[in-house]
C-alpha positions in Angstrom: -10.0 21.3 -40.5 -9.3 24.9 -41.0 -8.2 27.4 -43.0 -5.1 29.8 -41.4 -7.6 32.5 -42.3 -10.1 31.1 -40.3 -8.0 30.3 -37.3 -6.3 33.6 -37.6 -9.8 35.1 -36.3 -10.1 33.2 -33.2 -9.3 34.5 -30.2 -6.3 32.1 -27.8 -9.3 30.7 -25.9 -11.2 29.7 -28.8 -7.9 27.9 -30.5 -7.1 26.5 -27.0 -10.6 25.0 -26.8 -10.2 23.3 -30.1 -6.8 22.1 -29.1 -8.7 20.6 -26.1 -10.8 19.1 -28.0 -8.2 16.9 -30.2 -5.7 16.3 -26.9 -2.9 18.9 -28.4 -0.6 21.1 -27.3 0.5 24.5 -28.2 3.9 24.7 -30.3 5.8 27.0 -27.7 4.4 29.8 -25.5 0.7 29.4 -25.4 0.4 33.0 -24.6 0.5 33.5 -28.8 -2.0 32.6 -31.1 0.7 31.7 -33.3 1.6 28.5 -31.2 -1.8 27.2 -31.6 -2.4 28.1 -35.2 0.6 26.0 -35.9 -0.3 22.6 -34.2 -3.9 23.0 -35.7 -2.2 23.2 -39.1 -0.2 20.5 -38.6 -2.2 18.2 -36.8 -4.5 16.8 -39.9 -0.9 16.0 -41.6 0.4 14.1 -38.3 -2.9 12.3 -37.7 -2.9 11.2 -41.4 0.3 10.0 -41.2 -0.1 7.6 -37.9 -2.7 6.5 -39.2 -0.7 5.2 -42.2 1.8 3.8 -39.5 -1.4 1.9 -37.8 -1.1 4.4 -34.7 -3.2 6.6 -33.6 -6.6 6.9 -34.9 -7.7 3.4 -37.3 -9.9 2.3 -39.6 -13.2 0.4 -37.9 -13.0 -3.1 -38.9 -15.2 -5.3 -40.3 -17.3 -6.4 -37.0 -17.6 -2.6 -36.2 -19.1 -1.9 -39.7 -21.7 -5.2 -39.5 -22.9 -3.7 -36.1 -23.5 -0.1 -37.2 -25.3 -2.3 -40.0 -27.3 -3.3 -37.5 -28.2 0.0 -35.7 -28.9 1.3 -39.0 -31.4 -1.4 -39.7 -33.1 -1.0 -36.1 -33.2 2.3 -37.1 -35.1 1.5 -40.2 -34.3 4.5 -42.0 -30.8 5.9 -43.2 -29.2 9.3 -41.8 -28.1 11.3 -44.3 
C-alpha cells in the first residue's frame, strides 16, 4: 500500500477517496487525517489476516485460473 510518509502528504479528501475505494472507514473523527492514516495502515494487516481465516478476499480457484488461461490464449499474446 503506502508508506505513513506518503499518506501523511495527502490531503483528508485524497485519504477519504482511497478509503472509498477499499469500503473503509475512518478510525474516529474523520475531520483528522490522522483517522484515516490509521485504517490505511492497518488495513493490509486485517485483509491479510481474513484472508488466512478464509474471509474476506480469497484465492481464485482452480476453474477461475483455467479460464483466465483461456482469455490469455484468445488473446494470443501474454501481458506483462
Amino acid at each position: 500500500m503506502f508508506t505513513r510518509s506518503e499518506l501523511e502528504i495527502k490531503t483528508i479528501a485524497e485519504l477519504r477517496n482511497l478509503c472509498r475505494r477499499y469500503g473503509l472507514k475512518p478510525t474516529g473523527n474523520g475531520g483528522y487525517k490522522t483517522s484515516w492514516i490509521v485504517t490505511l495502515m492497518a488495513f493490509p494487516q486485517i485483509a491479510l489476516a481474513q484472508l488466512r481465516q478464509g474471509r474476506g478476499l480469497k484465492s481464485p480457484g482452480f476453474s477461475v485460473i483455467q479460464f483466465l488461461e483461456g482469455v490469455v490464449d484468445e488473446m494470443n499474446e501474454f501481458t506483462y
